[in-house]
VOBAKOL-251871 format. One record per residue: z, y, x of N, C-alpha, C, O in turn; residue in one letter. Coordinates in nm, 2 decimals, padded with zeros to 4 digits. Atoms other than C-alpha are relative to their C-alpha. Layout:
BEGIN
      nup   nnorth    neast     caup   canorth   caeast      cup   cnorth    ceast      oup   onorth    oeast   type
        Z        Y        X        Z         Y        X        Z        Y        X        Z        Y        X      a
...
***
This chain:
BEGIN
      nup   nnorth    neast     caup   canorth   caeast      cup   cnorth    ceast      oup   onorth    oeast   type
    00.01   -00.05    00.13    08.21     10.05    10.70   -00.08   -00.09   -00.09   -00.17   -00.16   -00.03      x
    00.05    00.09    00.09    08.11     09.86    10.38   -00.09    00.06   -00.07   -00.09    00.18   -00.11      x
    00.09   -00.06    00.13    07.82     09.87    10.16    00.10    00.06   -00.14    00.21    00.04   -00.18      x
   -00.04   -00.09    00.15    07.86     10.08    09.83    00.05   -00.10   -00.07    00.16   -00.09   -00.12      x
   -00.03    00.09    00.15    07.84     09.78    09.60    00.10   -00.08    00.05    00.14   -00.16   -00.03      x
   -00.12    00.13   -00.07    08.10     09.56    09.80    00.15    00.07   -00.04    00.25    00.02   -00.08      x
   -00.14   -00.04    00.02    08.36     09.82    09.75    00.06   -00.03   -00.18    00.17   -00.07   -00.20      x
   -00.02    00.01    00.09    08.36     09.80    09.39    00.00   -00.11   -00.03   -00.08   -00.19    00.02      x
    00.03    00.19    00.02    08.42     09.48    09.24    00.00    00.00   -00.16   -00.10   -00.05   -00.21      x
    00.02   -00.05    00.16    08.49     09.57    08.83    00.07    00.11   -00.02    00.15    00.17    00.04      x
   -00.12   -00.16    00.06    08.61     09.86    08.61    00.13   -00.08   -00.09    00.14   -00.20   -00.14      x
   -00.11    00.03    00.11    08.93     09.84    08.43   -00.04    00.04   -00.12   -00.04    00.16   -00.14      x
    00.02   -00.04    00.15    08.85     09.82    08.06    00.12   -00.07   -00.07    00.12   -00.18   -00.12      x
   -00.06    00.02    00.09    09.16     09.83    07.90    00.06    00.08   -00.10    00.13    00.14   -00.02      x
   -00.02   -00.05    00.09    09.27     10.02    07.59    00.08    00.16    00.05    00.09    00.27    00.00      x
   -00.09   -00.15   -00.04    09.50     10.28    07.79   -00.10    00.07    00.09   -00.10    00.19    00.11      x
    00.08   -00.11   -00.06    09.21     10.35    08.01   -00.09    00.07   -00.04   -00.12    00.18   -00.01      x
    00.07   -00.07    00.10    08.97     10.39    07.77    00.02    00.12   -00.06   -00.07    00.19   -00.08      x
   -00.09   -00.09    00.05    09.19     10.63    07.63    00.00    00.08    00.10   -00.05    00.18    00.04      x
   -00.01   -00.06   -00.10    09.23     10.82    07.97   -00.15    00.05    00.00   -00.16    00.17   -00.02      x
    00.12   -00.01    00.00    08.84     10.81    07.99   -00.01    00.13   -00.09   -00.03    00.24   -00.03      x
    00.08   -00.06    00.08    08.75     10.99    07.68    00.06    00.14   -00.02   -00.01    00.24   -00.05      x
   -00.06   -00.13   -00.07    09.03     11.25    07.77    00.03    00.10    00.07    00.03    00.22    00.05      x
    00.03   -00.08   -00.11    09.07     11.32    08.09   -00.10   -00.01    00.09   -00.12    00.07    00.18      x
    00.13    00.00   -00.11    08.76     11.21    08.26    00.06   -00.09    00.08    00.03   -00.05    00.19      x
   -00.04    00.07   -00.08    08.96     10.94    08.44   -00.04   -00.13   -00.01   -00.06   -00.15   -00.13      x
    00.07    00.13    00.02    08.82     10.56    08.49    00.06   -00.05    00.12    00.11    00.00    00.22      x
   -00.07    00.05   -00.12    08.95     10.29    08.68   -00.06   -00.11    00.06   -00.13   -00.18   -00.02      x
    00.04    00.12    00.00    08.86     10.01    08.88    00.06   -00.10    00.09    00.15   -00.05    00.15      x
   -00.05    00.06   -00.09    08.95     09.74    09.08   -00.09   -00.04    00.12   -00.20   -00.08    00.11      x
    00.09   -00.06   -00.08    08.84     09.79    09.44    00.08   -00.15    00.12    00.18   -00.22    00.11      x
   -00.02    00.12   -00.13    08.86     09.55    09.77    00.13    00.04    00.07    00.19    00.15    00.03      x
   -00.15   -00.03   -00.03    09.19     09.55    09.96    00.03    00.14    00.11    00.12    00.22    00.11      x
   -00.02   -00.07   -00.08    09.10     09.75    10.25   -00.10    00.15    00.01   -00.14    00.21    00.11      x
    00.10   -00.16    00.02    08.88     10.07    10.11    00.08    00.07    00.00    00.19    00.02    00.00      x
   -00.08   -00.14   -00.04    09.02     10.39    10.16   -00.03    00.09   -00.13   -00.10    00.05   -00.22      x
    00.06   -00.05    00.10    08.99     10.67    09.92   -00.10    00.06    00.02   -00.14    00.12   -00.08      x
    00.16   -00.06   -00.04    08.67     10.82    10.08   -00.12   -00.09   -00.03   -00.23   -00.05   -00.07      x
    00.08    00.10    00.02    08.51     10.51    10.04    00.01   -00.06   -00.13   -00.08   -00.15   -00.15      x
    00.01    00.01    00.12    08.59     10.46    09.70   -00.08    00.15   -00.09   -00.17    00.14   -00.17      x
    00.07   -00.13    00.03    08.49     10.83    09.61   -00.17   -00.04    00.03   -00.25   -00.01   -00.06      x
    00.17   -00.04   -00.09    08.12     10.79    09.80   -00.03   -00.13   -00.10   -00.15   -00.12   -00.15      x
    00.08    00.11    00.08    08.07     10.44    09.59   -00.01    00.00   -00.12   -00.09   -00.06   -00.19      x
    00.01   -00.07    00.20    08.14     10.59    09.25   -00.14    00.09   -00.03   -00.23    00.08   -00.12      x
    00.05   -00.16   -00.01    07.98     10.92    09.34   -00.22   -00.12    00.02   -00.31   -00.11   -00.06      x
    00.12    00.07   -00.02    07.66     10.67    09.47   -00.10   -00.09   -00.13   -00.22   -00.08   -00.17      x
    00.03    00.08    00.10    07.67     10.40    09.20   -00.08    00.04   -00.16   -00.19    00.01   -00.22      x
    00.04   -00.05    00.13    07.67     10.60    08.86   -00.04    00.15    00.04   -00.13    00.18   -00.04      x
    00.05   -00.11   -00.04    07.58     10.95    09.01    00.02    00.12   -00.05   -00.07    00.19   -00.09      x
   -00.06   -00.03    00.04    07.86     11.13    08.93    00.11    00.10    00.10    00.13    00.06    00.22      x
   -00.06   -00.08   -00.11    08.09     11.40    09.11    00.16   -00.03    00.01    00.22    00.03   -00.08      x
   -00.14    00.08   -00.04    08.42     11.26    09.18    00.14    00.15    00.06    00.16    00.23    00.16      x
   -00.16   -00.10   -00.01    08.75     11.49    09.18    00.07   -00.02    00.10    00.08    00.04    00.20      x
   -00.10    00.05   -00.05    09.00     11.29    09.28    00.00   -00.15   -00.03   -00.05   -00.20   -00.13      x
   -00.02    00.17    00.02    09.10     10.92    09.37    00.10   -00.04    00.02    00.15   -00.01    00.12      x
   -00.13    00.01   -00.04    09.42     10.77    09.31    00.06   -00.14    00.05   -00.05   -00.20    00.03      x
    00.05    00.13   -00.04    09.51     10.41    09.44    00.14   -00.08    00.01    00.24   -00.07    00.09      x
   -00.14    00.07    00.01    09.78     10.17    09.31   -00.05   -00.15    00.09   -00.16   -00.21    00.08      x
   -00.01    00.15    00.00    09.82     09.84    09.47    00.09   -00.07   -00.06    00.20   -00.01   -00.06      x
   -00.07    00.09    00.16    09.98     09.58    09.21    00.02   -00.16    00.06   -00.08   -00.23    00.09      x
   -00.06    00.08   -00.03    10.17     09.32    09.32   -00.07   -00.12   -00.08   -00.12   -00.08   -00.19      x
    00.05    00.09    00.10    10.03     08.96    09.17    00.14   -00.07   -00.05    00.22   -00.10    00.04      x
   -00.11    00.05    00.08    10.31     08.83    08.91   -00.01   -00.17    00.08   -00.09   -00.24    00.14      x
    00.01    00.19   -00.07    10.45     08.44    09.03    00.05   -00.06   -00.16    00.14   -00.02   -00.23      x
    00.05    00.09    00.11    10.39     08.23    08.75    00.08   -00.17    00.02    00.07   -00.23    00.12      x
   -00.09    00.15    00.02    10.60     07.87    08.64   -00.12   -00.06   -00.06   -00.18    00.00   -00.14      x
    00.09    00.09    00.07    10.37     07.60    08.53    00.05   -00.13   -00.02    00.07   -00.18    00.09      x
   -00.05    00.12   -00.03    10.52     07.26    08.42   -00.09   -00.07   -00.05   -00.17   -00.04   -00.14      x
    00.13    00.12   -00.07    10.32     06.96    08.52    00.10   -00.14   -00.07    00.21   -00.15   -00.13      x
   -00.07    00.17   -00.06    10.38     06.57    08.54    00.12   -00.01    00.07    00.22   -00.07    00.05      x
   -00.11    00.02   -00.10    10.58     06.62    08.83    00.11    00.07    00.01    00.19    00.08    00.10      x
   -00.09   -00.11   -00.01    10.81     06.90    08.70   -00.09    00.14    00.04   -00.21    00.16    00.06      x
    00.04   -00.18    00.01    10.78     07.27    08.72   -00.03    00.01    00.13    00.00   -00.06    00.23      x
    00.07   -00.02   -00.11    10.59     07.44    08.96   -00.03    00.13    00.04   -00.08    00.21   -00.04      x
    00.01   -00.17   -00.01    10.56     07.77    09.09   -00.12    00.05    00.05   -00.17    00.00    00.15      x
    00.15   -00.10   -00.08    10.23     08.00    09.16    00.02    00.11    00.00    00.12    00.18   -00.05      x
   -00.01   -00.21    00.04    10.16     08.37    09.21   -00.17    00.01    00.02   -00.24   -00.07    00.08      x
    00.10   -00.07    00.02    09.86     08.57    09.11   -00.04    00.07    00.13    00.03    00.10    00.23      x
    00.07   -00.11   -00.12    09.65     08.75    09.34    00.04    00.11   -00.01    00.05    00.16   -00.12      x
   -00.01   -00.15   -00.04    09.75     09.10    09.50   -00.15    00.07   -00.05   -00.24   -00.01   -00.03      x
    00.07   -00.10    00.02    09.49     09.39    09.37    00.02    00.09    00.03    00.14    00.13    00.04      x
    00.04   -00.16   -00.02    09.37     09.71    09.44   -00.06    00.09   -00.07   -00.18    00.11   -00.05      x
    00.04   -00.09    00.12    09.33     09.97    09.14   -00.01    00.08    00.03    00.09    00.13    00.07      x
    00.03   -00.17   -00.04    09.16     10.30    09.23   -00.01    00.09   -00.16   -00.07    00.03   -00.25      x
    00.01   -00.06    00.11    09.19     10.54    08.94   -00.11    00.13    00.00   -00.05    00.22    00.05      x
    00.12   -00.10   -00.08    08.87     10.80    08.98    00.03    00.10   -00.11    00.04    00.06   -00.23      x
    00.03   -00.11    00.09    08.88     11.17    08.83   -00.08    00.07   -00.01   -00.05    00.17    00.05      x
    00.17   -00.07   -00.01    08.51     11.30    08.76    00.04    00.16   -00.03    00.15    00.19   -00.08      x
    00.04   -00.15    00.05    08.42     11.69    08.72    00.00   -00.02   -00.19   -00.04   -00.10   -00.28      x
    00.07   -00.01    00.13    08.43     11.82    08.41   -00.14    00.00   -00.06   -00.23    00.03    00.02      x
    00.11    00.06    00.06    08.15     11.73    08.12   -00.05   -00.13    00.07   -00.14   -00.19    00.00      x
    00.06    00.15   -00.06    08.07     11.41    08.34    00.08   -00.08   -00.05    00.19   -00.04   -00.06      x
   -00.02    00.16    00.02    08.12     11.03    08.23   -00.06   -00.07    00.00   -00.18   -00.05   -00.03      x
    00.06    00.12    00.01    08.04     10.70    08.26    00.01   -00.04   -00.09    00.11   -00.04   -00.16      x
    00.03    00.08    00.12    07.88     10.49    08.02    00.03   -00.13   -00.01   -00.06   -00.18   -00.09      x
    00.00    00.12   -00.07    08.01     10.13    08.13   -00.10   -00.11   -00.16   -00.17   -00.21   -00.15      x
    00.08    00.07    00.11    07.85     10.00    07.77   -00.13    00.06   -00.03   -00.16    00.08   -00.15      x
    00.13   -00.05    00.01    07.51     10.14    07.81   -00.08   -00.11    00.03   -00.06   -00.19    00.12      x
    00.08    00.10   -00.04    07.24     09.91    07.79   -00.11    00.06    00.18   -00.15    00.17    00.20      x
    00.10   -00.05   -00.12    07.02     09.93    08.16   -00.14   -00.02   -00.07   -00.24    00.00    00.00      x
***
């Protein structure tokens, strides 16, 4: 079993989740490859000190990417991730723009 803060690695701040946030109490983050959803629940629930619903858990293929070089075109791919989507109790949220 992993420490709390290992599981989490950042939140997803992007405009649709923000939006999810301020509606349904849902927040997202991107989480290590091999957490489970108990261990994402218990690191939320730990971190910001918050009651956790439900956890939903996409993994997201990394896009392959063309780059052309000197030597001609070249192919890459993005890293695989792990997006957990967390759903707090009602009246609870996180503040990710709160000063500490």
């Amino acid at each position: 079993m992993r420490p709390t803060e290992e599981i989490l690695i950042k939140p997803v701040l992007t405009e649709k989740m923000l939006n999810l946030s301020e509606k349904v109490q849902q927040y997202g983050f991107i989480v290590i490859h091999d957490a489970g959803k108990d261990d994402i629940k218990r690191a939320v629930e730990m971190k910001f000190s918050v009651n956790v619903e439900a956890v939903h858990v996409i993994n997201v293929k990394g896009k392959t990417k063309r780059m052309s070089t000197r030597r001609g075109m070249t192919s890459g791919r993005r890293s695989d991730r792990k997006k957990a989507i967390v759903t707090l109790q009602k009246g609870q949220k996180i503040d990710f723009f709160a000063g500490k």
